[in-house]
C-alpha positions in Angstrom: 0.0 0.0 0.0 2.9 2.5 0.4 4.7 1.6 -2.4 1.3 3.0 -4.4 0.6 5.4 -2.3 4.0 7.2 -2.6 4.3 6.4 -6.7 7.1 3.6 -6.7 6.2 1.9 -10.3 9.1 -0.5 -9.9 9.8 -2.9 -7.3 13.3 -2.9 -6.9 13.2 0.7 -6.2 10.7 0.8 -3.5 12.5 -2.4 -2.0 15.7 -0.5 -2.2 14.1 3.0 -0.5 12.2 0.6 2.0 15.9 -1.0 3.3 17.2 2.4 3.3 14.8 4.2 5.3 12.4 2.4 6.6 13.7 -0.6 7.7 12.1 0.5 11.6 8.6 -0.7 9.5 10.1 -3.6 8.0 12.9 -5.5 9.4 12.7 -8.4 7.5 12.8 -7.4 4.1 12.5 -10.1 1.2 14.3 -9.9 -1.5 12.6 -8.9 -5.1 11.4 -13.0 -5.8 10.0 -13.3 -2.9 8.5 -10.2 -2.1 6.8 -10.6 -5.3 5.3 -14.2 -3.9 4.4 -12.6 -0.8 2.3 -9.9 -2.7 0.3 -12.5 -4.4 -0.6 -14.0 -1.7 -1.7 -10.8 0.3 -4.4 -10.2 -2.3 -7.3 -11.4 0.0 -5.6 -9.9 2.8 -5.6 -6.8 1.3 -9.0 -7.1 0.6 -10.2 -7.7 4.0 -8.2 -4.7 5.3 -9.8 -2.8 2.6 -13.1 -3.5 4.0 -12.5 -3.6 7.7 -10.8 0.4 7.1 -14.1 1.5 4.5 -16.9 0.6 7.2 -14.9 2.7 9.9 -15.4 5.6 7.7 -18.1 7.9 8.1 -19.6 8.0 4.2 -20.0 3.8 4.4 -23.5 4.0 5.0 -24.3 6.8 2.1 -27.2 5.6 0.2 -25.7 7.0 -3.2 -22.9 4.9 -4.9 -22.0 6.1 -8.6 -20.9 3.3 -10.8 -18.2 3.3 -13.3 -15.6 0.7 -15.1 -11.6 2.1 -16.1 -9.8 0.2 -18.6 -6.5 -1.6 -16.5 -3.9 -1.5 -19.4 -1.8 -5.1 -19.9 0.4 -4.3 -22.9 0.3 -2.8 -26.4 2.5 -4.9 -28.7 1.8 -8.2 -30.4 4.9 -9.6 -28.7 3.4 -9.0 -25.1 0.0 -10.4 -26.0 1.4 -13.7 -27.5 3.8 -14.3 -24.2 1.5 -13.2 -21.5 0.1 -14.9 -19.0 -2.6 -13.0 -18.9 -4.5 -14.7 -22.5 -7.8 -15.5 -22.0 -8.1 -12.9 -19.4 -7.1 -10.0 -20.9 -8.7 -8.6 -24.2 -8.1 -5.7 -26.6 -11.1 -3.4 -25.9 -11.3 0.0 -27.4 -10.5 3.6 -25.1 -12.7 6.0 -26.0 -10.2 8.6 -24.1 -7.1 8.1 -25.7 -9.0 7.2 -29.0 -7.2 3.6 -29.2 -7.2 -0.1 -28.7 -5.7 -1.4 -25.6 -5.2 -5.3 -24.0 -6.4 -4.6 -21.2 -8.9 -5.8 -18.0 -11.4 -3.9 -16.9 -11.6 -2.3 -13.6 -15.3 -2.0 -12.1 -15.9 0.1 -9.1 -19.0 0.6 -7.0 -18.0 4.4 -5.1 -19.5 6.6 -2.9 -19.5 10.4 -4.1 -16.1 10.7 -2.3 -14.5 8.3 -4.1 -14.6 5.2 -1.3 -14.3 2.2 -3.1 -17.4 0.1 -1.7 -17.1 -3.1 -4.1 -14.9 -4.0 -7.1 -14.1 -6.2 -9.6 -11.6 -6.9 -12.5 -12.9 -8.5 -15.7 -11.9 -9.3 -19.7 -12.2 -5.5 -21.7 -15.1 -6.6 -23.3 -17.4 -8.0 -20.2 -20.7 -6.1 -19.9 -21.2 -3.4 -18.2 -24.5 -4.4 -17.2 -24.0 -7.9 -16.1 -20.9 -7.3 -13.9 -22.6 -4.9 -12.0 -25.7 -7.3 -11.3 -22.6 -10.0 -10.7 -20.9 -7.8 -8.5 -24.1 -7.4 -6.4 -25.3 -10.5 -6.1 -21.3 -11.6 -4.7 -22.2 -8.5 -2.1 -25.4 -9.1 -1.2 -25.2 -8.3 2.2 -24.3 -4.7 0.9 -27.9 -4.1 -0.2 -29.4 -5.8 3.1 -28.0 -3.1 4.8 -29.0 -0.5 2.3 -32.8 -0.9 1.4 -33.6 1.6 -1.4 -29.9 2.7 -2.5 -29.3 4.8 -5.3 -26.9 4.0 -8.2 -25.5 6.6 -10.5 -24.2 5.9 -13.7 -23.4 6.2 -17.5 -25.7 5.4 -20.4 -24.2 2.2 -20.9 -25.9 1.1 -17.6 -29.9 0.7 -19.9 -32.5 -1.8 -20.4 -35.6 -2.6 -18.8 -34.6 -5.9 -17.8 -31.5 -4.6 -16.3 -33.4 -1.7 -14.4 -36.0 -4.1 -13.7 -33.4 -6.7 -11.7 -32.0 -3.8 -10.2 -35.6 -2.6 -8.5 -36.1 -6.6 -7.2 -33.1 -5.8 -4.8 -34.6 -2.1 -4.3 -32.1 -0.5 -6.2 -33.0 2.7 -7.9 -30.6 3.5 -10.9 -30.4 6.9 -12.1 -28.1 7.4 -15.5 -28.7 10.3 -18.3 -31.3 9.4 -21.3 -30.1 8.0 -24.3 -30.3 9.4 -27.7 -34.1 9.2 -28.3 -35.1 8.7 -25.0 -37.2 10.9 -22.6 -35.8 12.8 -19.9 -34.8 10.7 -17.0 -35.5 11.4 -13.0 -31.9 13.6 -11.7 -30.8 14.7 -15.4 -29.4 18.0 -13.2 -27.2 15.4 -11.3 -25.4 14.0 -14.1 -23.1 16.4 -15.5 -21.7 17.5 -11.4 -21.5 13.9 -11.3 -19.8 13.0 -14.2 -17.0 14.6 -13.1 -16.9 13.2 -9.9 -17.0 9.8 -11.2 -14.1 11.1 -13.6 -11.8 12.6 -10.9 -12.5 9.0 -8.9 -11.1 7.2 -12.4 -8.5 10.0 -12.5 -7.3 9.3 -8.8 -6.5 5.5 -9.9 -4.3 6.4 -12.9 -3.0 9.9 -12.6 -1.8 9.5 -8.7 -1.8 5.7 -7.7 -0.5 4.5 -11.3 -3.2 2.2 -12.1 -2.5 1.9 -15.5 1.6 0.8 -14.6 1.2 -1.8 -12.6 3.6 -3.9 -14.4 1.6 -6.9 -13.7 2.4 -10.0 -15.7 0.3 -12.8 -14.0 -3.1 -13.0 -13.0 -2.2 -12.9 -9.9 0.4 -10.0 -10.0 -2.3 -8.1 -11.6 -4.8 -8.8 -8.3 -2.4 -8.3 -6.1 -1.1 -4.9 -7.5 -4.8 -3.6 -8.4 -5.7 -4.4 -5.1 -2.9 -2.4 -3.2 -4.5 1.0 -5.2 -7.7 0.2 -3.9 -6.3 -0.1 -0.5 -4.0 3.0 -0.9 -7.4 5.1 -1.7 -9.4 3.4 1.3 -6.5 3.8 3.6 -6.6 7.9 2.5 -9.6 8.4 2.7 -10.3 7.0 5.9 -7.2 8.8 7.6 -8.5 11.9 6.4 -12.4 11.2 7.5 -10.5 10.3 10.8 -8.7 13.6 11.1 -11.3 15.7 9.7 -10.2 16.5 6.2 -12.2 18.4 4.1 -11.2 16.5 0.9 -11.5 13.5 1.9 -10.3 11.9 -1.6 -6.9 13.8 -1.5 -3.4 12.2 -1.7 -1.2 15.3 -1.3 -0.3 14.6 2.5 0.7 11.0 1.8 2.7 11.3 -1.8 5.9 12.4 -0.3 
């Protein structure tokens, strides 16, 4: 979680920072093979401390999550795709913001308007948008038990009666702007504000906890590494809702 948190890409130069100076956190330091192993293996952990730190945190129990999926780049050249251990995970999908094709997975966040990852999932480029989301649910059911009537804000690729339908059987209200042809929708005011929030939450990932250069090569490395930048955005956010931070989404305490 420190390694993302304070921008260290590579692995053998956080190891080497880490048994210069902070060797009073970690006195047994592995070296690069095994720390990798050890890293894998911490994924669940990682996930567990993510939750036990996000329901300590004041905005847990908001009743408005906005939903969103972030391409997770894997590689760009043929080479890469052939030798990667990532085929038949990873898939070329197309980035509407850089205006490209990328092999990549697909990063799906539920948030709350802070930014406080609240569930999460990595799938292929091409999985749908729709289904995950409905997947992702049903694997955190007990979220919704706790939540009767909670509010989901997303994109127009989250449409269909069916899918909206689903959603109201677990008394999920879904708000997203109208499609072309389409009638004005319930919050259309929301969505623009929103938009960018959910943007700056995508922006977070990539600009300041290098999501996009993992430099994962295994399914597991990938996990493991997509995982510690959820943690490192749970872990910020709840020290700043602990210490009474306006922003509670803001890195610039912790990146140096």
């Amino acid at each position: 979680m420190m390694r993302a948190i304070l921008g260290f890409t590579s692995e053998a130069k956080w190891l080497r920072l880490a048994r210069a100076h902070l060797r009073h956190l970690f006195p047994c330091l592995p070296q690069q093979p095994g720390y990798n192993k050890r890293l894998r293996k911490a994924a669940g952990l990682m996930r567990s401390v993510n939750r036990i730190l996000a329901t300590t945190t004041s905005v847990w129990s908001d009743d408005v999550w906005v939903v969103d999926s972030t391409p997770v780049e894997c590689g760009r050249s043929r080479e890469t795709v052939k030798r990667s251990d990532l085929a038949g995970w990873a898939e070329y999908g197309y980035c509407a913001s850089h205006s490209r094709f990328f092999w990549v997975l697909r990063l799906h966040l539920a948030c709350t308007s802070q930014g406080l990852p609240i569930a999460f999932v990595l799938t292929g480029a091409k999985a749908d948008e729709r289904e995950t989301l409905l997947d992702l649910l049903a694997a955190e059911c007990e979220l919704l038990r706790e939540r009767p009537r909670q509010t989901l804000i997303g994109d127009k690729n989250y449409f269909g009666r069916g899918f909206e339908r689903e959603l109201s059987e677990h008394e999920v209200q879904l708000l997203r702007p109208a499609r072309k042809g389409e009638r004005e929708r319930p919050g259309a005011a929301l969505f623009k504000p929103l938009r960018q929030v959910i943007e700056s939450i995508s922006e977070t990932f990539k600009g300041e906890l290098d999501l996009e250069r993992h430099r994962g090569r295994t399914p597991g490395g990938v996990i493991a590494r997509v995982m510690q930048r959820v943690l490192a955005l749970t872990a910020a956010i709840w020290h700043n809702d602990a210490t009474g931070q306006t922003v509670l989404r803001s890195l610039i305490a912790y990146d140096h």
